[in-house]
N, C-alpha and C positions, 0 to 999 in steps of 0.2 A: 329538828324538833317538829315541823310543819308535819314531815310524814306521819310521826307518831300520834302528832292529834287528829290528823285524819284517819288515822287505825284507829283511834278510841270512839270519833266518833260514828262511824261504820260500827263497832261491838255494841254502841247505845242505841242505836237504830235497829237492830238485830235484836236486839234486847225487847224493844218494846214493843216491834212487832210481835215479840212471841206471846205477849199478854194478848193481841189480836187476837192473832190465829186459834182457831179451835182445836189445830193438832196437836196429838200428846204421843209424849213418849212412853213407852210403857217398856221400857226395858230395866226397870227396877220392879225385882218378884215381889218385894215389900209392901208397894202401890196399889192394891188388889180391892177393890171397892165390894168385893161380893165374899171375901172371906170373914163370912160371918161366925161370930160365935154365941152361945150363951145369952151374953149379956145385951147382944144387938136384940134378943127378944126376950120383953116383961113379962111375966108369969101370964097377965091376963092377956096378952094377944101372943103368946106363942101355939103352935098349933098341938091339937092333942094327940094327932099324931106322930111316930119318930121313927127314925133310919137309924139303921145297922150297918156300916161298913165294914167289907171284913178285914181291911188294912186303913189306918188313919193319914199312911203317907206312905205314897205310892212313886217309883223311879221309875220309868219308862224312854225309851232311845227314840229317836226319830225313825220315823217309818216300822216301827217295831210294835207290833198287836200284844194287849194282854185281855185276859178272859179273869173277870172281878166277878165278886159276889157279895151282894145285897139283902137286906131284910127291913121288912116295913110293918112297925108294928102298931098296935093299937088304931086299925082302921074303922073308921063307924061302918057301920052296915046298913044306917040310914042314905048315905053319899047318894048324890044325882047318879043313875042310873048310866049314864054318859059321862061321868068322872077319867079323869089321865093322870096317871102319875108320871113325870117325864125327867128323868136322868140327864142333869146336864151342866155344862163347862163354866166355868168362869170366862174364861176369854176361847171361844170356838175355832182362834185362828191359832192354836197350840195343839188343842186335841181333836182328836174326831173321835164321835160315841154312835155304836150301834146295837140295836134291840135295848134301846133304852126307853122303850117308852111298854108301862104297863095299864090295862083296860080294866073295865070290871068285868070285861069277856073272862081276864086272866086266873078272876078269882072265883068261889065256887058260895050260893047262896049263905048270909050268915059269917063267910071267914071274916076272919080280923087280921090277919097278916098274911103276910107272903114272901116266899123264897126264892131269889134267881141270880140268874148270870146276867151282864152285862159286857161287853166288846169295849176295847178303850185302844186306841191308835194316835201314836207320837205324830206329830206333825213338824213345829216346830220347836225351837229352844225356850227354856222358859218355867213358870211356875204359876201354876191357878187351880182354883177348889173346884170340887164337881160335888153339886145339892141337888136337891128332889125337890118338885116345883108341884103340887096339886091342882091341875086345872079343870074349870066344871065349865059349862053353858051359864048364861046369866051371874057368876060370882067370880067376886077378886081370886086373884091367885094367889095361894100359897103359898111359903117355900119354907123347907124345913129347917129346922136350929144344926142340925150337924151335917158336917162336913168332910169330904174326905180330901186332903192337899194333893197334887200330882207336882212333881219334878218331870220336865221333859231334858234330856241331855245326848248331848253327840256321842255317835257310834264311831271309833276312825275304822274305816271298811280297806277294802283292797287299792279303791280308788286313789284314798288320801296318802295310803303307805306307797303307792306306783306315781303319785305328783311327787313327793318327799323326795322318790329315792331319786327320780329325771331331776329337780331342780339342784340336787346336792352332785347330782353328775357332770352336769353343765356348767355348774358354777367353778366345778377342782377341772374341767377342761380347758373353759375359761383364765383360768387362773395361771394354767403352764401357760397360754397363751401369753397372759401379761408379761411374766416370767422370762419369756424369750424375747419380749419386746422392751423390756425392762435397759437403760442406759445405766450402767452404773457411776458411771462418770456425771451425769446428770443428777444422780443422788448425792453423790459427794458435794454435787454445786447447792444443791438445794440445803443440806445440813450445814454446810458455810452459812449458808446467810437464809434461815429460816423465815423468813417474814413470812409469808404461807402457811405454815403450819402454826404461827405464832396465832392470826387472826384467823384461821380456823377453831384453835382453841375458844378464842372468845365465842366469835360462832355457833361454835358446837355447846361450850358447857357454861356458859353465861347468858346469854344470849335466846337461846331456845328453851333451857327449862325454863328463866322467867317467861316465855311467850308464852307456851303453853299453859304454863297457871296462870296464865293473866287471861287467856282464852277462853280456858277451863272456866274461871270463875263466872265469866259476863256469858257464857252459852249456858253451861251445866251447874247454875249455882244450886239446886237443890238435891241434883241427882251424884251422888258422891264418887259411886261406882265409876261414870263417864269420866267425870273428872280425873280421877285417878288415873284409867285408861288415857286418857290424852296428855297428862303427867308426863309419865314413864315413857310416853311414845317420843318427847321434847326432851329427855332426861338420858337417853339412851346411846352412844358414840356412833360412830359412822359408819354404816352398809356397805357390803359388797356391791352393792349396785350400781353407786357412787361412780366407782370404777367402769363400769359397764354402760355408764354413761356419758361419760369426759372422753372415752375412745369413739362415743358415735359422736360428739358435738366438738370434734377435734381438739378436746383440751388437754392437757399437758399431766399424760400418765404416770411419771413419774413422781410429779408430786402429788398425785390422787393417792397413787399406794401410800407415798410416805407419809403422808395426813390420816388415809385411813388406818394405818399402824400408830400410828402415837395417839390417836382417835382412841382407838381400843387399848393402848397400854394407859395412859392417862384416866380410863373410864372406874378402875379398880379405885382410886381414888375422888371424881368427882362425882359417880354416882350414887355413893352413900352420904357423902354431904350434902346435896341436895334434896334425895329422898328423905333424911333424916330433919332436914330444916322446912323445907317447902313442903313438900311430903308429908310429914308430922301436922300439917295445917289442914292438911286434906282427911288424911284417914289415922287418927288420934290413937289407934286400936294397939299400932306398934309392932303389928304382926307384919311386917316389913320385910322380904330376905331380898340381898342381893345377890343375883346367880352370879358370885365368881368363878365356879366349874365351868360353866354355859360359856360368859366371855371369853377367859383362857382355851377352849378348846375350839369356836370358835375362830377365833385367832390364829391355832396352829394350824385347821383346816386350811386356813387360807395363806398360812407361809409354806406348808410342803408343795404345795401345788407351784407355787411361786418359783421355789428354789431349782424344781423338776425344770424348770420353765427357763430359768440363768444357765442351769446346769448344761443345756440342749446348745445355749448360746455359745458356751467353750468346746464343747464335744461333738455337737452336728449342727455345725453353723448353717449348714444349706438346708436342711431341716427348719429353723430357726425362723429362715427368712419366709420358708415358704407356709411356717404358720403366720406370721406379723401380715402375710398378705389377707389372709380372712379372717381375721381378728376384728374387723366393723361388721363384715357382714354377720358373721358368728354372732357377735353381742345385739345386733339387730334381730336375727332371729332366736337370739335367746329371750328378748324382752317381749315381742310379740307372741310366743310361742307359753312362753309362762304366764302371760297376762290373760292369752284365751285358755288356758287349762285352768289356773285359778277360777276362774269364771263357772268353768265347769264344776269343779269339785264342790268350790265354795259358794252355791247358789243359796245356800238355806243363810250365809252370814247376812247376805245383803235385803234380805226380808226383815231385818231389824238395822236396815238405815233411817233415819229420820234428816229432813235439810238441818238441823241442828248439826250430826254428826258429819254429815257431809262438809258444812262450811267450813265448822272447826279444823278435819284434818287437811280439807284444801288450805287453807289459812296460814295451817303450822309450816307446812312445807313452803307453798309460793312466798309467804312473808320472810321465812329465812334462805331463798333462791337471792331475792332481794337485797335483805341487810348485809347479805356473803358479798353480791355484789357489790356493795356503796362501798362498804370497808375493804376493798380489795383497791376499787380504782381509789378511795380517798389515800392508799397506800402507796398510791402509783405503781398498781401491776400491771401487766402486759393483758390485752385483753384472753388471752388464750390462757394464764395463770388466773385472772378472772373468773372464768367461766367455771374454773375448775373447783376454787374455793368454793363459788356461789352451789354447784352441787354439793360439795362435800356436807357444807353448813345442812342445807335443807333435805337434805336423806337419810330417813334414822333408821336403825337397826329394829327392824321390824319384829323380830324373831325373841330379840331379848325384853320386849316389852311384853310382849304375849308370855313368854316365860314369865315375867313377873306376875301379871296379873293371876296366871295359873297355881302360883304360891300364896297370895295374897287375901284373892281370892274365893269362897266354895264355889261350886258348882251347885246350878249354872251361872251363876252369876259372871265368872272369870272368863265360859266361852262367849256370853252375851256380850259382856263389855269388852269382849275382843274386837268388835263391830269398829270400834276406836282406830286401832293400830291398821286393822285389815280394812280401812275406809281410808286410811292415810295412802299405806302403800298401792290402792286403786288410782288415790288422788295425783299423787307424787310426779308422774310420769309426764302424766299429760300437756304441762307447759314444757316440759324439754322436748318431747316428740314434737312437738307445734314449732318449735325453733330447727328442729334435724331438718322437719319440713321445708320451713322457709329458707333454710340454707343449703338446702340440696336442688331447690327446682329454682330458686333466686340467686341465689350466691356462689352455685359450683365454683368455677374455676379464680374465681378470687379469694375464697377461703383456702386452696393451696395455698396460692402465691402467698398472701400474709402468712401462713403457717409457715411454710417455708423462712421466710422472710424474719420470724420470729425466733424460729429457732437457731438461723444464722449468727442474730443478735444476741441471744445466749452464750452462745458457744465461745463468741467476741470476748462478752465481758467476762467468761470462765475463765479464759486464756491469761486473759489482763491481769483479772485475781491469782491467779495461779505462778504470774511472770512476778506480780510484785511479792509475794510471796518467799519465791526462789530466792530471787534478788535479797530482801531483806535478810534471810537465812544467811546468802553470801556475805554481807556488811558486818553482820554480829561475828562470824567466824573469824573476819580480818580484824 
């Protein structure tokens, strides 16, 4: 009970510095203090003159130019001599505008309107109006009643589809690897006596979607979207990653897969109960789907790999062994290797982090490393089954939240608030590296021995379960 009031009261303090702080989050397109309309100006201070847009809403990609056209009518011909009329953003750090700005050089004695082109270039994600602002020497500035909206939205270019296809390569490599290193004998121990998989459940589908709405609420009470985002990201079953990281922090493979398999088969059921209870409190709208296509294939992605990977273990056993030998080092450069390409691809996500987002998805993960932990050793697990829950619990399925929100979702709203999920899996990592760390340059040759040592003791009590077992079998026959 102590830990959890000092979680609450760390979220009150977090809370109220943010009435401090003068940072805002502006990743809600709704928030927009400059989309004026109409009504924002009374007959008697609107200006007499008015803008022409030649599109009222406009869709534009990052890094992608469009050439707009404009008309500005009923101009006085009285105007200061030195009058600008200047075309410009709502928020400048989305668009960039060129040859937006027109003189009275532009217009010719007497006219009253005028016709032109404009330059409009995507920058970032997001949504904001672009108005005509009248500025003179010695007088206020005006800005005109109409507006025209921009949509800015992701291009997936070459890049994204050559990250996609490396990380989906790596991972079904990875996977035969497990596969060949896979004990099957050790699965049958572990399905005897589940406790593992039991308090991963909790874990996983108790446990983490309350944190997260409980999260969500005291960071993102206003902002809906986030909320949602970090939902789904607490609501979601357990990552391949998981796996990818119980083999660098030497924990106990076996039951990694088989947690992450009942992870994912159990998810078909507690993810639409959750969504549809907790969920329903968040976004009322009901436009809800859960990707059952996404998890099921998912899923088989990661059992043929697997089975390619058993299959090696029957049929080229010397093969087998001399994959299980670069299986750390492999998942080591698979996490650094993916971690600095992410970085690359996905540089335009991390320009809509705010420390709100940041905390929360550190929060989500470290707090359920944590509670995986308590409930493991208050279980009396071994610490190398430990370690192993404590990642399972705190690694979500990064992929299927982002799906969701992309159903959920328009655009942009669904790539912005993916900021959420892809702020999580940046976060994620970083206490278990910090442990590979400290157990690699401090603890080498003792983490063998105990390993070793651990799994001696397994084997022990397998045998024991397995003798009284037989035995029993013999007694009922007699």
């Amino acid at each position: 009970m102590k830990i959890f009031k000092h979680i609450v009261c760390v979220l009150l303090i977090i809370q109220t510095l943010d009435c401090v702080l003068t940072q805002n989050v502006t990743i809600n397109a709704n928030d927009n203090p400059l989309n004026f309309t109409d009504e924002d100006f009374p007959k008697e201070f609107a200006p007499t003159w008015q803008v022409n847009f030649e599109e009222k809403l406009v869709n534009v990609s990052m890094k992608q130019s469009k050439v707009l056209q404009i008309e500005i009518v009923k101009i006085d011909p009285n105007w200061s001599p030195d009058f600008e009329l200047h075309i410009v953003p709502g928020d400048m750090g989305l668009i960039r505008l060129s040859h937006n700005i027109i003189t009275a050089k532009d217009l010719k004695v007497g006219q009253t309107s005028w016709k032109g082109n404009f330059t409009m270039e995507g920058i970032l994600l997001g949504r904001t109006p672009v108005y005509v602002e009248l500025r003179s020497p010695n007088q206020e500035t005006e800005t005109a009643a109409e507006t025209m909206d921009v949509i800015i939205l992701r291009k997936i270019d070459k890049l994204d589809v050559a990250f996609r296809t490396l990380v989906g390569g790596f991972v079904m490599l990875l996977y035969v690897n497990f596969g060949a290193a896979l004990e099957l004998d050790a699965l049958k121990r572990i399905l005897l006596k589940p406790i593992g998989p039991a308090i991963g459940f909790v874990g996983q589908f108790l446990i983490m979607p309350i944190l997260s709405f409980s999260i969500g609420y005291f960071l993102f009470r206003d902002m809906i979207e986030l909320r949602l985002g970090l939902f789904f990201t607490g609501s979601t079953p357990g990552g391949g990653a998981s796996n990818i990281f119980t083999v660098l922090l030497s924990g106990n493979l076996n039951l990694s897969i088989t947690m992450t398999a009942i992870s994912n088969l159990l998810a078909f059921g507690m993810m639409p109960l959750w969504i549809f209870t907790l969920g329903a409190l968040i976004f009322e709208d009901g436009n809800l789907i859960v990707p059952y296509k996404m998890i099921a294939s998912m899923s088989f992605s990661l059992v043929l790999p697997l089975c390619i990977g058993i299959g090696l273990q029957k049929f080229a056993p010397n093969f087998a062994k001399k994959m299980i030998k670069v299986l750390k080092p492999l998942a080591l450069i698979f996490v650094v290797g993916i971690m600095g390409f992410s970085f690359t691809v996905n540089t335009y996500i991390y320009k809509l982090f705010s420390w709100k987002i940041l905390i929360a998805s550190s929060a989500l993960s470290w707090l359920g490393y944590l509670l995986g932990w308590v409930m493991a050793k208050i279980c009396r697990q071994s610490s190398r089954d430990a370690i192993t829950i404590a990642i399972e619990t705190g690694i979500q399925n990064i992929g299927i939240a982002i799906f969701m929100l992309n159903f959920t979702l328009p655009q942009p709203q669904a790539d912005m608030t993916s900021a959420v999920p892809m702020a999580n899996s940046m976060m994620t990592p970083i206490p278990l590296l910090i442990i590979y760390l400290i157990k690699k340059i401090f603890f080498r040759n003792s983490n063998k021995d105990e390993e070793e040592e651990t799994i001696e003791k397994e084997d022990i009590k397998y045998k024991e379960v397995e003798a009284i077992m037989v035995n029993d079998k013999k007694e009922i026959k007699a």
